[in-house]
C-alpha positions, 0 to 999 in steps of 0.5 A: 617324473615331474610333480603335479605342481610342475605339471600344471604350471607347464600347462598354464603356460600354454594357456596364453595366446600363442600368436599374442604371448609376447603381448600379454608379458609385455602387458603384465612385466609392464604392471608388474614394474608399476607394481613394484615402482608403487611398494606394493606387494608383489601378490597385492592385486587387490581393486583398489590397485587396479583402480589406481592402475588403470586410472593412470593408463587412462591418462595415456591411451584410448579406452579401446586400447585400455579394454585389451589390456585389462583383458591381456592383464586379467588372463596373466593374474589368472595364470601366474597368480591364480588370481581373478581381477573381475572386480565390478568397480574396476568394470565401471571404471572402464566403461566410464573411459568410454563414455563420450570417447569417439573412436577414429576410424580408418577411411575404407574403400568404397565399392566404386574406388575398388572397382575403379583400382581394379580397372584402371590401374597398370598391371605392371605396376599394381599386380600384387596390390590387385591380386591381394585385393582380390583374394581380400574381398572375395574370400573376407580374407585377414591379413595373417591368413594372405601372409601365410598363404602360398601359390599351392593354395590357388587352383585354376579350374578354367575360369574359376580360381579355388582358393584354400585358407590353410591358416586362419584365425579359428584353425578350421581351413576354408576355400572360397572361389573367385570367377568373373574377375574384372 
């Protein structure tokens, strides 16, 4: 029988992600190479280490970029150290990156270019495009959840398509319809 110290690290190891676990190592082997390159001590997660941490990150990367890895690093301290990093001057800090950042955003389609792909757009050339834009608009569908889905999951009922999302983001699969396809 496995003792109650075995037990809970068993448990704290499934206490990550499962679908960004490789992420959050990879974020906290990254910190705790910087920690040793540093001659800090192995258990020193003090502010003052962080601070000087995410200084030098914010030479590097974007401050939306830095937000996800004090969240990934934060939960891994947790778990392998049993150690808060919550700290309120390591929060300023953070939200001091922001300040003046100016996001790029990604050019999204608008109503009229969908309709027009929809439209014009050979068949024989573009089907798969036109099919996944479908199921994307209608069903406000993730990219995850399009690559998991198969053909079982698509029903026609005359002119009504039913669609089943098995595997979405929360867990709890959902449907939607589609009918006066363009």
């Amino acid at each position: 029988m496995a003792s109650i110290e075995e037990q809970a690290r068993a448990i704290v190891g499934e206490l990550l992600p499962s679908k960004s676990k490789d992420k959050y190592k990879k974020n906290y082997e990254k910190f705790m190479a910087w920690h040793r390159e540093n001659d800090i001590s192995e258990n020193d997660f003090s502010e003052n280490v962080m601070l000087v941490y995410f200084d030098e990150l914010k030479k590097t990367y974007a401050p939306s970029s830095i937000w996800c890895f004090y969240s990934m690093l934060r939960t891994s301290i947790e778990c392998n150290h049993n150690v808060s990093i919550n700290y309120p001057k390591l929060h300023t800090l953070l939200k001091q990156f922001s300040v003046g950042h100016n996001p790029k955003k990604s050019n999204g389609f608008e109503g009229d270019h969908v309709m027009r792909f929809l439209n014009e757009a050979p068949y024989q050339d573009h089907l798969a495009l036109k099919v996944i834009l479908i199921l994307g608009i209608y069903g406000a569908t993730r990219a995850d959840e399009l690559t998991k889905m198969v053909l079982a999951d698509i029903q026609v009922q005359g002119d009504v398509y039913l669609v089943q999302i098995p595997h979405t983001k929360n867990y709890f699969p959902r449907s939607f319809t589609i009918c006066d396809i363009p």
